[in-house]
Every structure is written in structure tokens, then in C-alpha cells.
C-alpha positions in Angstrom: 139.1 -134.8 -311.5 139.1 -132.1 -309.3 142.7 -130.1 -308.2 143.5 -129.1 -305.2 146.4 -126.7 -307.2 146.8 -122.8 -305.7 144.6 -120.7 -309.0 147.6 -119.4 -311.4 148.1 -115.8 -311.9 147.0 -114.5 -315.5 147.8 -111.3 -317.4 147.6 -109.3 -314.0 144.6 -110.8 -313.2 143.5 -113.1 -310.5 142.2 -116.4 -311.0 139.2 -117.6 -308.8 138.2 -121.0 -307.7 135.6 -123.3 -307.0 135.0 -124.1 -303.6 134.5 -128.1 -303.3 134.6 -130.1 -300.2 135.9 -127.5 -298.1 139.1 -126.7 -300.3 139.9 -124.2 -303.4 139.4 -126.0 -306.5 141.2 -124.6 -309.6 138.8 -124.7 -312.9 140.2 -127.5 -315.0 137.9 -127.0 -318.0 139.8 -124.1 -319.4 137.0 -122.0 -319.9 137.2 -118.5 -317.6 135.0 -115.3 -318.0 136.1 -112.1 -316.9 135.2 -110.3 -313.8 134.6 -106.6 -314.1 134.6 -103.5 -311.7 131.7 -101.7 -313.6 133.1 -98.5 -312.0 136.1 -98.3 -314.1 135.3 -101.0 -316.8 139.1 -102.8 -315.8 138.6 -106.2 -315.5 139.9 -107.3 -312.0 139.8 -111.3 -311.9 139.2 -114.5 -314.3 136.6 -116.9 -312.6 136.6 -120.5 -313.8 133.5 -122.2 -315.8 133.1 -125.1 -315.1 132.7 -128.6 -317.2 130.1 -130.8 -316.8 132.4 -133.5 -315.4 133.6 -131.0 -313.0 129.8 -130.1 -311.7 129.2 -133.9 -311.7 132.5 -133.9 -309.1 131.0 -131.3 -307.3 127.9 -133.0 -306.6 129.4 -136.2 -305.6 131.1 -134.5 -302.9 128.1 -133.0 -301.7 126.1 -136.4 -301.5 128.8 -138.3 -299.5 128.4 -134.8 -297.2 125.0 -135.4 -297.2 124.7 -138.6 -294.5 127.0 -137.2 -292.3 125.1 -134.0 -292.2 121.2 -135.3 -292.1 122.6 -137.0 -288.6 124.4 -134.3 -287.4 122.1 -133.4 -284.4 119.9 -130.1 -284.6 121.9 -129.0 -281.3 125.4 -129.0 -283.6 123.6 -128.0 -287.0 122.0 -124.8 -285.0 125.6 -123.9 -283.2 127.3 -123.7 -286.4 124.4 -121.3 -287.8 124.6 -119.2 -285.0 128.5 -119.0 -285.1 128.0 -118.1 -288.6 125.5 -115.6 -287.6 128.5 -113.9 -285.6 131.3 -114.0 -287.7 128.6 -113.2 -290.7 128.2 -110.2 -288.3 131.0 -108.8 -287.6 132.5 -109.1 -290.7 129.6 -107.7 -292.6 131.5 -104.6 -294.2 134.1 -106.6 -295.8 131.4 -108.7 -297.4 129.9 -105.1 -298.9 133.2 -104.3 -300.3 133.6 -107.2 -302.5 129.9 -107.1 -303.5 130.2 -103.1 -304.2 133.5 -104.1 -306.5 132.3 -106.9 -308.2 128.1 -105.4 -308.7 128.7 -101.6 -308.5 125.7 -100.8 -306.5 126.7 -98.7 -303.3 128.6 -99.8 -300.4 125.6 -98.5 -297.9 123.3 -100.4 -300.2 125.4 -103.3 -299.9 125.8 -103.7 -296.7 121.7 -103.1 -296.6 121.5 -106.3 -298.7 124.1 -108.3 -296.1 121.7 -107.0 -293.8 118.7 -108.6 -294.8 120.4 -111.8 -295.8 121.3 -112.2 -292.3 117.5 -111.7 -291.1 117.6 -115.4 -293.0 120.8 -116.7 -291.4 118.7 -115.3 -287.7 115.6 -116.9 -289.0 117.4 -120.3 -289.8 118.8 -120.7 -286.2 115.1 -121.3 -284.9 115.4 -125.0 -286.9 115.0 -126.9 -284.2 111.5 -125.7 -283.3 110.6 -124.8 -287.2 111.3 -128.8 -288.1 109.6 -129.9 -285.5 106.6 -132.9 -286.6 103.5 -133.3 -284.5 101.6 -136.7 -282.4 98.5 -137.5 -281.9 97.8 -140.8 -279.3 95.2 -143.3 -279.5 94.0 -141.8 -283.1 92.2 -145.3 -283.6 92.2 -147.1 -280.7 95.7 -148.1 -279.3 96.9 -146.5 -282.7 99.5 -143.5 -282.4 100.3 -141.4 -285.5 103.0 -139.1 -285.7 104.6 -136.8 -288.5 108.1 -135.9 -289.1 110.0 -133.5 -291.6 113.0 -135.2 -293.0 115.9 -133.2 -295.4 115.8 -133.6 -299.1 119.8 -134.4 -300.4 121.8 -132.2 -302.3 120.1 -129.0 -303.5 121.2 -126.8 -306.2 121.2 -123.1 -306.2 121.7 -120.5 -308.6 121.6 -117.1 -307.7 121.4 -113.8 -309.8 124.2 -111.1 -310.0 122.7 -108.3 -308.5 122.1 -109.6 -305.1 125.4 -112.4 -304.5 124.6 -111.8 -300.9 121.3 -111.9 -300.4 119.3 -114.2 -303.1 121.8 -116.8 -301.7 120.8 -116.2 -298.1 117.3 -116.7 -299.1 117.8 -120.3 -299.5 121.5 -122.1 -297.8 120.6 -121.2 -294.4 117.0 -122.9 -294.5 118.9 -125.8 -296.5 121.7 -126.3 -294.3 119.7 -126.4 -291.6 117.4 -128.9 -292.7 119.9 -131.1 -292.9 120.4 -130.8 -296.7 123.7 -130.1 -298.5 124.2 -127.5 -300.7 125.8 -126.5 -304.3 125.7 -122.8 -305.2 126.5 -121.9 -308.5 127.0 -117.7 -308.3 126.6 -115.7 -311.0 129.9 -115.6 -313.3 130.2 -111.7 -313.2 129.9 -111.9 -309.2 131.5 -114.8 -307.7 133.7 -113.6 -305.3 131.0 -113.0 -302.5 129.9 -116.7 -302.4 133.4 -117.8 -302.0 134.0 -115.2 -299.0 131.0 -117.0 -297.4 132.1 -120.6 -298.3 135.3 -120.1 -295.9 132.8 -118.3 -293.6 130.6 -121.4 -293.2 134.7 -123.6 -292.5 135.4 -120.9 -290.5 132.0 -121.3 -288.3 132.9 -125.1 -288.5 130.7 -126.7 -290.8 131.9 -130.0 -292.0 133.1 -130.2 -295.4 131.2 -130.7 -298.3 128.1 -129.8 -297.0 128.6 -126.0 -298.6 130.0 -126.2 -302.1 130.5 -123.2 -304.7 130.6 -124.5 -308.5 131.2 -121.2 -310.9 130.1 -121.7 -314.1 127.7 -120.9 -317.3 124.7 -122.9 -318.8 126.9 -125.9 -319.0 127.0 -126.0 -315.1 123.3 -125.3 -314.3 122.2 -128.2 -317.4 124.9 -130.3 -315.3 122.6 -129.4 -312.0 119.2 -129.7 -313.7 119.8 -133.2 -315.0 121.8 -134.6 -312.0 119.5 -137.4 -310.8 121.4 -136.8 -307.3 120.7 -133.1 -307.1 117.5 -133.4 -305.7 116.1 -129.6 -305.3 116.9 -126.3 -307.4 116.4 -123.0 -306.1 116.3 -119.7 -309.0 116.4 -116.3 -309.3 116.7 -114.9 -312.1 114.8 -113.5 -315.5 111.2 -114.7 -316.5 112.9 -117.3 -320.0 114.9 -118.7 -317.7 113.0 -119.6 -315.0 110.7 -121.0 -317.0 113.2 -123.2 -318.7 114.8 -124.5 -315.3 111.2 -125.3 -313.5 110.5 -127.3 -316.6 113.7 -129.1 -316.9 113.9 -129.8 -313.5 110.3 -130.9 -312.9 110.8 -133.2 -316.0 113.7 -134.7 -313.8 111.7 -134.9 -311.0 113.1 -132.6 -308.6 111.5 -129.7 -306.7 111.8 -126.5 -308.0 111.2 -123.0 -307.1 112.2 -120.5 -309.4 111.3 -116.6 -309.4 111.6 -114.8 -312.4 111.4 -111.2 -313.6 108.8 -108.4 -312.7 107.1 -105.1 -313.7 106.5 -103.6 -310.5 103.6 -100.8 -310.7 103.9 -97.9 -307.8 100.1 -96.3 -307.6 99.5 -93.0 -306.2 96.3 -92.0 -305.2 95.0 -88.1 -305.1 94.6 -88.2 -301.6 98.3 -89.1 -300.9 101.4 -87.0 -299.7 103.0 -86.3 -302.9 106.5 -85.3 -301.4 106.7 -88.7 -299.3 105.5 -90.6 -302.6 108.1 -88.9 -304.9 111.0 -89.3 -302.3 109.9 -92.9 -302.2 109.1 -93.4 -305.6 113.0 -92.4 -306.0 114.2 -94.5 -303.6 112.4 -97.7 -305.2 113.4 -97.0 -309.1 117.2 -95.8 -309.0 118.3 -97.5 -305.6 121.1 -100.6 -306.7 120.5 -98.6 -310.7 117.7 -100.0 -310.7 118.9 -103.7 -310.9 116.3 -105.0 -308.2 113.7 -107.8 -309.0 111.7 -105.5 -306.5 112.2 -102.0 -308.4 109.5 -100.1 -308.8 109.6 -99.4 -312.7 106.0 -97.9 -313.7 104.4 -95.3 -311.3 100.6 -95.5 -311.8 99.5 -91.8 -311.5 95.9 -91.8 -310.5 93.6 -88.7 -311.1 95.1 -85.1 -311.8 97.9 -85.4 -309.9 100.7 -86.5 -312.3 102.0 -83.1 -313.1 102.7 -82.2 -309.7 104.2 -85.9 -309.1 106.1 -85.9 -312.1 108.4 -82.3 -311.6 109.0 -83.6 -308.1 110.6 -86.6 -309.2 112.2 -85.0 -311.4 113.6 -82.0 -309.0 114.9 -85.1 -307.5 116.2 -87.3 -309.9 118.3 -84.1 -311.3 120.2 -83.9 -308.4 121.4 -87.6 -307.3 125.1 -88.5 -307.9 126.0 -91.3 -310.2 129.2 -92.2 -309.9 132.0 -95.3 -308.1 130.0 -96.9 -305.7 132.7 -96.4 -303.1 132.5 -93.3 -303.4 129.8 -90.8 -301.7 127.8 -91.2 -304.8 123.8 -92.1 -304.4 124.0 -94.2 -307.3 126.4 -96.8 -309.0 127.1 -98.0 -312.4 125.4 -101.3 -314.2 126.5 -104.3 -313.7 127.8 -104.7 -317.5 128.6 -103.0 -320.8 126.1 -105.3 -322.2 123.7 -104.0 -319.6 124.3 -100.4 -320.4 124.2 -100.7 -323.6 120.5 -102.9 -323.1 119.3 -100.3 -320.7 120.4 -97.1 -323.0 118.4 -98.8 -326.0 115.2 -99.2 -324.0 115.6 -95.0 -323.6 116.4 -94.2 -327.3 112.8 -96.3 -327.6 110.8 -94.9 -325.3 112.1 -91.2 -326.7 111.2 -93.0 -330.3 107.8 -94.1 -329.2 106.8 -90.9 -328.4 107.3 -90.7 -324.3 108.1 -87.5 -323.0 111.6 -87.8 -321.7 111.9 -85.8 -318.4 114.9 -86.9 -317.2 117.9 -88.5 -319.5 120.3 -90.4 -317.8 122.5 -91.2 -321.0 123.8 -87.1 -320.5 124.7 -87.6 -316.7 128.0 -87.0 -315.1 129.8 -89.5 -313.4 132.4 -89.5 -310.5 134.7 -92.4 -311.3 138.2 -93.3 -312.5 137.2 -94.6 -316.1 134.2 -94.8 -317.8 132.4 -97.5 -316.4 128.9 -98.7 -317.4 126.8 -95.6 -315.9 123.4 -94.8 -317.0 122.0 -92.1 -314.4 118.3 -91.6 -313.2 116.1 -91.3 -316.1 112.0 -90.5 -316.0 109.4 -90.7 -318.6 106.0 -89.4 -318.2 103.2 -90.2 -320.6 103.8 -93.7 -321.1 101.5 -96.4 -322.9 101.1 -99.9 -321.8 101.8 -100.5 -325.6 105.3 -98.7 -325.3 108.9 -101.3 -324.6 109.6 -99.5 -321.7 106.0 -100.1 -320.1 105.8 -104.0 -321.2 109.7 -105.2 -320.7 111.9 -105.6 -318.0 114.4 -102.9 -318.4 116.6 -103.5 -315.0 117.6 -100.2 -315.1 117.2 -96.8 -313.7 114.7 -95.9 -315.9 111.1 -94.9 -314.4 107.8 -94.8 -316.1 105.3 -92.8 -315.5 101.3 -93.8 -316.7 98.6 -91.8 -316.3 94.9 -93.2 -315.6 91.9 -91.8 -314.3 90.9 -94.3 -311.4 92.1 -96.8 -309.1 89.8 -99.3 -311.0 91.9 -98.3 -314.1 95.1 -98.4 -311.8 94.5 -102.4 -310.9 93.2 -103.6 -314.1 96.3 -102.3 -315.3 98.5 -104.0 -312.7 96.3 -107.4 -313.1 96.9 -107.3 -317.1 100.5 -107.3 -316.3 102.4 -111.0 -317.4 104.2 -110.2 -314.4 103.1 -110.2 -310.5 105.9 -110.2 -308.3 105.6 -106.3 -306.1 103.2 -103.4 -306.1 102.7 -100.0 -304.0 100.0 -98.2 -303.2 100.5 -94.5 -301.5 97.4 -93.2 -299.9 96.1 -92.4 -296.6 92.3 -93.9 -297.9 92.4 -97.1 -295.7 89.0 -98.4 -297.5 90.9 -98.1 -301.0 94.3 -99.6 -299.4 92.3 -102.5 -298.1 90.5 -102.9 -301.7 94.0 -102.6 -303.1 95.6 -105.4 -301.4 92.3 -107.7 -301.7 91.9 -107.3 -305.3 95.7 -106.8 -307.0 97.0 -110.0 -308.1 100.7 -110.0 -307.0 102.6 -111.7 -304.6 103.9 -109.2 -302.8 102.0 -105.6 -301.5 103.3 -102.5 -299.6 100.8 -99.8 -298.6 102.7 -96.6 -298.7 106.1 -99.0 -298.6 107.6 -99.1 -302.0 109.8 -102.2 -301.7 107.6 -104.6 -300.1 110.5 -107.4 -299.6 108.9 -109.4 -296.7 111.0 -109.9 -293.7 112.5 -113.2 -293.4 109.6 -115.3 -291.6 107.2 -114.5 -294.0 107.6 -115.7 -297.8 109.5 -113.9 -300.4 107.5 -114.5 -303.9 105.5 -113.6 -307.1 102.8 -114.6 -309.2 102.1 -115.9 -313.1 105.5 -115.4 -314.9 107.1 -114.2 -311.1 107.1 -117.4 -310.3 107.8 -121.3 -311.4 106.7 -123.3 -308.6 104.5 -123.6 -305.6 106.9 -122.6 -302.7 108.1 -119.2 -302.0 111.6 -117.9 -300.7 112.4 -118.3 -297.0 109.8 -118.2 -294.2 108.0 -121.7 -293.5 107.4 -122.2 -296.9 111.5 -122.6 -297.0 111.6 -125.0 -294.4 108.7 -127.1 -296.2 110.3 -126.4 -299.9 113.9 -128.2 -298.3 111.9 -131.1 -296.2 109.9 -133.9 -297.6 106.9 -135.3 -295.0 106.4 -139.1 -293.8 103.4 -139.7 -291.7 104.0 -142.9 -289.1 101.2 -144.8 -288.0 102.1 -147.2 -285.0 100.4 -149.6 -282.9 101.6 -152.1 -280.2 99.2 -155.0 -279.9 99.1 -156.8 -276.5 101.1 -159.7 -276.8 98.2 -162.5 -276.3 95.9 -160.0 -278.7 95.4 -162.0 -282.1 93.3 -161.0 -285.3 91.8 -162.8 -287.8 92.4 -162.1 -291.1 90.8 -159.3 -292.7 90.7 -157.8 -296.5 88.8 -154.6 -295.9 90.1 -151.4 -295.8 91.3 -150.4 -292.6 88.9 -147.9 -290.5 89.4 -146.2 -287.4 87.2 -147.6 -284.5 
């Protein structure tokens, strides 16, 4: 059963909610986890995880939503999206605040990711001409055949902490817009964000049920994955687990798309302007600590250029601020005390390995009340592909610096990687750009842009272990991921027109 009850008050702490049919739902399962400022370490609120039974509520709500909703018209669906649009908005720096108190990261980085969430929300309000099917008369003769994009049910998402703004975006507009229902389950360490949006969408006048927010653990996502009435899952998240939902939920018979981790390479080339690549190269590995899918992590130094690269990272690397992401700091603190303590082990075995620590972050200053889980910029230079820091996913600010000879050396590196989700390439040699972006076998490419993240229209997505699934993030390929195809094939014989019987296979004449 799901309560309706105000959340209760405990040890100074607030308790959070679900958000189920349009109302606050307290947890009845009596399992919380703690939510954390990672500025100060204090733990600021207790959000419900839920039971399977209470998932299993959750989703029943959502599917009686769902019949109402797939017959809304597209003229109602698209006024509530672009009323959300506005209020989403105007009230854009109150949704950075609660992601910069709950995540860490900046507030001006914050409000960068509402930004580009919204470019979705934008994107979504062109439904009407996005879902649009196509005719074609007298195909065969006095045959017509038509084709029409119809919404899938209920579809599951579960999105990553260190974007509770915009991983969500990727995917709710294009779903509610479809015509589809939606249950997000947030990331337990950030759940506040998705429950500011939830009484955004009321607010905008969507009918209820047809947004739901179901916090939770494993037990909540396994209640998602086997659902037979859940009927789409959307994932972001690290390499294992995508890997575990795609194949759970394909075995259930439900789409999937589900992006996992990455190793993203930044090459520079001789020819390139080192100043602009270092700047950017800074920007890419210690933006959001480093907690971005799309950080760049290993900077492919081609040719003799490295030294020169390397010291002016560094120079500016030394001088960042780490510190309360309120703050005027450059940099915030990790998400978690398990994640600074992950993060700080990766450094003690890169200096083990035998890299040549440049910059140490674990001997940083930091401007915060409390002690917080801060690791500051940190660069290695001489780095092996055989080295932890080269191979893993650190999601850190930690930056890597390999040295090879050539840009053949540079993208057989890159192509031996497991992962294939960004890459960079900083040059002003358009024949070896163009070469670049032919031969380089990742998803997603910037030439002298470091954080390729595509703009909403176009498809957000990797390759090999970057991606579980066929069908990208956002763009078209959302609209097709959160639609199913039917083909109609009409004809109106004349009244006094009969045909004999016939068992061959019907041909077009």
C-alpha cells in the first residue's frame, strides 16, 4: 500500500518521499539511505528505498495513467511541455542549488547542466511534427498504405548521480511526449532534483500519474527490470551495470538502451595551439571533479610536444580552487566518501606503478566548512596503457597523460580501448581531423571541442562497452526508442467489385 502520510522528521534530518500519482508518498519499506552535502560531509536528509511491493504500486499507477495519456491530443501533450519549458526556465537557479547541495559540483556548472537538459525539454515540444507517420496512395492499385508511430506504456528510467538534472532530461521529455508514462527512479545520493521536477511537471498541469519518482536501491531497479508492465528502460550509469540491465531487460522483452562508462582520449597533434589545448584539456578533466561520463581522462600527446603540454597543464591545474561548490571555487568535492576514497587509491597506484605525478590533488587546500570529500586536480604524465589509471574508470579529477609518436599510434590506441563513448582531437590539420573522425571508433567526436555532448537533435551515445542497445539518447533516435511502428495497408473495393478466391501471395499490380 502506498501512504499519502506528510514524511516524519528524523534525528534533525528530513525525510524525502516518493512521488506517485501526483502526491508525496512516504517510504513504507523502512529502509532510508542518507543524503549527503559532500561539502561538509553532514548528512542533510534520509530518502526512502523502496520495496518491491512499493515499485510494483508505482507502476500500477503509471499504467492506469497510461490510457488517459496516449489519447491526450498532441495539441494538450505539447502545451504542457512548453509550460514546463517556462516554469523549467525561470526557475532554473533553484534547480542548481539543490543539485550543487546534494552533487557538489559548482553552482555555474549546475545550472550549465539545467541548461542543456532543457535544450531536450525545447527539443520535445516539436512532437507533433517529430511523430508524425507518412502515406503513400494507390501503392497497388486502389491500395493506400500509411505508417504511424504509436507510444510504448510505462517506461522505466534510472539515472546516475552526477547529472540528476540532465541524464533525466535526456529521456522524460521525449517519453512524455510520445504519449508514454514515466517512472524515474533517481539516484539514492541525489534525489531531491527529480522531486523538484515532479511538482514542476503538476505545476505545468500534467495529469497525474503520468510522471512518477520511485527512490530506491537494486531492489527497485530488479522490481523495474522484471515488471512485465514496464515496457522500456532507459540507463546511465557504469559499464557492469549496464550490462546487467540490457540483459535482464531484453530477457524480459523490453527495450533497452543503456550507456555505460568511458575512457575518453583527448589527442593533441604538433601542429596545434598548445595554450587553447591545455586550457581546454583543463576544462574537460576537472570540470564537475571529474565525475562526467564525457570527461576527458587520458590526453594522447602526439610527437615532441608533451613537455611543453604537460607544464602548461600543470601551471594551470596548480592554481584552480577546490573548495564548497557555492562558493567561488572552480572546483567541488566528490560526490561521496566512498568516492574519495576510490579516487585517492587510483593516485597512490598510479604514483606505485611508476607515473610521474605532476600534480597531487590528495595535498590540495579546500574552502569549505568541514572536510568534505575533496580530491583536487591531479596530472600524471608518462602513463602506460598497462597502468590502473590508463585502463579504469577513475571518475575523478585525475588526468593522464600518454605519450606516442604518431597519430596512427594515437587511434590505434583509442580503438583498443573497451570503451568508445567521447574523443578529441586538437589540430588545425583538416586532412588529419577528417581521418580522425573517419577512422576512430567512438560514438561521439569533437575536433578541437573537448566535450563533444551533441546538442539535443542529434543522438547522445557510445560504442562497445559505452553502450547496451541500439538507440541513442534524445534526438530522433529518442522519439523512435519511445514509439513502436504499425504499417496500415487499406483498400476500399467498389461495392459491386467481387474476387475469386485466391491462395497466392499477394503482389502489387
Amino acid at each position: 500500500m502506498l501512504s499519502t502520510e506528510p514524511p516524519a522528521q528524523h534525528h534533525g534530518t528530513n525525510d524525502l518521499h516518493h512521488w506517485i500519482g501526483g502526491r508525496k508518498v512516504r517510504g513504507t519499506s523502512g529502509r532510508y539511505g542518507d543524503v549527503t552535502d559532500p561539502a561538509t560531509g553532514r548528512v542533510s536528509a534520509r530518502v526512502p528505498l523502496a520495496s518491491a511491493e512499493e515499485a510494483a504500486a508505482a507502476i500500477t499507477v503509471a499504467g492506469a495513467a497510461f490510457t488517459m495519456w496516449r489519447n491526450t491530443s498532441l495539441a494538450r501533450r505539447t502545451r504542457i511541455l512548453f509550460r514546463f519549458r517556462e516554469l523549467l526556465d525561470a526557475r532554473a537557479g533553484d534547480l542548481a542549488e539543490i543539485i550543487t547541495a546534494e552533487h557538489g559540483k559548482v553552482l555555474s556548472d549546475a545550472a550549465g547542466e539545467v541548461a542543456r537538459g532543457q535544450e531536450v525539454v525545447e527539443f520535445s515540444c516539436g512532437a507533433p511534427h517529430l511523430l508524425k507517420g507518412s502515406a503513400t496512395m494507390n501503392a497497388s492499385t486502389g491500395v493506400d498504405v500509411s505508417s504511424i508511430r504509436q507510444p510504448l506504456g510505462v517506461c522505466a528510467i534510472v539515472s546516475p548521480f552526477n547529472f540528476p538534472a540532465m541524464v533525466p532530461m535526456w529521456f522524460f521529455p521525449i517519453a512524455i511526449a510520445a504519449g508514454n508514462t514515466v517512472v524515474l527512479k533517481p539516484s539514492e545520493k541525489v534525489p531531491t532534483a527529480a522531486l523538484w521536477i515532479a511538482e514542476l511537471w503538476q505545476e505545468a498541469g500534467l495529469p497525474d500519474g503520468v510522471f512518477n519518482v520511485l527512490n530506491g536501491d537494486a531492489t527497485a531497479v530488479d522490481a523495474l527490470l522484471t515488471s512485465p508492465d514496464v515496457r522500456s528502460v532507459s540507463f546511465v550509469g557504469s559499464t557492469p551495470v549496464a550490462r546487467h540491465l540490457y540483459e535482464a531487460g531484453a530477457a524480459q522483452g523490453k527495450r533497452v538502451q543503456a550507456l555505460g562508462g568511458a575512457k575518453n582520449h583527448m589527442v593533441v597533434l604538433p601542429d596545434a595551439d598548445l595554450d587553447l589545448a591545455a586550457d581546454q584539456a583543463v576544462n574537460a578533466a576537472f570540470g564537475s571533479a571529474g565525475e562526467r561520463c564525457m570527461a576527458v581522462s587520458a590526453l594522447v600527446a602526439v610527437g615532441d610536444i608533451a613537455d611543453a603540454l604537460v607544464g602548461r597543464i600543470a601551471d594551470r591545474a596548480k592554481v584552480l580552487e577546490t573548495g564548497d561548490g557555492r562558493r567561488s571555487n572552480d572546483m567541488g568535492p566528490l560526490v561521496s566518501k566512498a568516492a574519495q576514497k576510490r579516487v585517492t587509491a587510483y593516485i597512490d597506484a598510479g604514483e606505485a606503478a611508476g607515473a610521474t605525478l605532476v600534480v597531487d590533488g590528495r595535498r590540495a587546500n579546500y574552502d569549505a566548512d568541514g572536510p568534505g570529500f575533496f580530491v583536487g586536480p591531479t596530472l600524471f604524465d608518462d602513463v602506460t596503457r598497462n597502468m590502473s589509471i590508463y585502463t579504469d574508470e577513475i571518475f575523478g579529477p585525475v588526468l593522464s597523460v600518454v605519450r606516442v609518436a604518431t597519430l596512427d599510434d594515437a587511434i590505434a590506441l583509442i580503438n583498443s580501448s573497451p570503451y568508445s563513448n567521447g574523443t578529441a582531437l586538437f589540430t588545425n590539420d583538416g586532412r588529419a581531423a577528417r581521418r580522425f573522425q573517419d577512422e576512430v571508433e567512438v560514438g561521439m567526436i569533437g575536433i578541437n571541442v573537448p566535450v563533444p555532448v551533441p546538442m539535443a537533435y542529434y543522438s547522445f551515445g557510445g560504442w562497445k562497452s559505452s553502450l547496451f542497445g541500439d538507440t541513442h539518447a534524445h534526438g530522433m533516435d529518442g522519439f523512435h526508442f519511445f514509439t513502436r511502428g504499425k504499417v496500415v495497408t487499406t483498400r476500399w473495393p467498389e461495392p459491386a467489385t467481387r474476387e475469386s478466391i485466391s491462395l497466392h501471395f499477394p503482389t502489387n499490380s
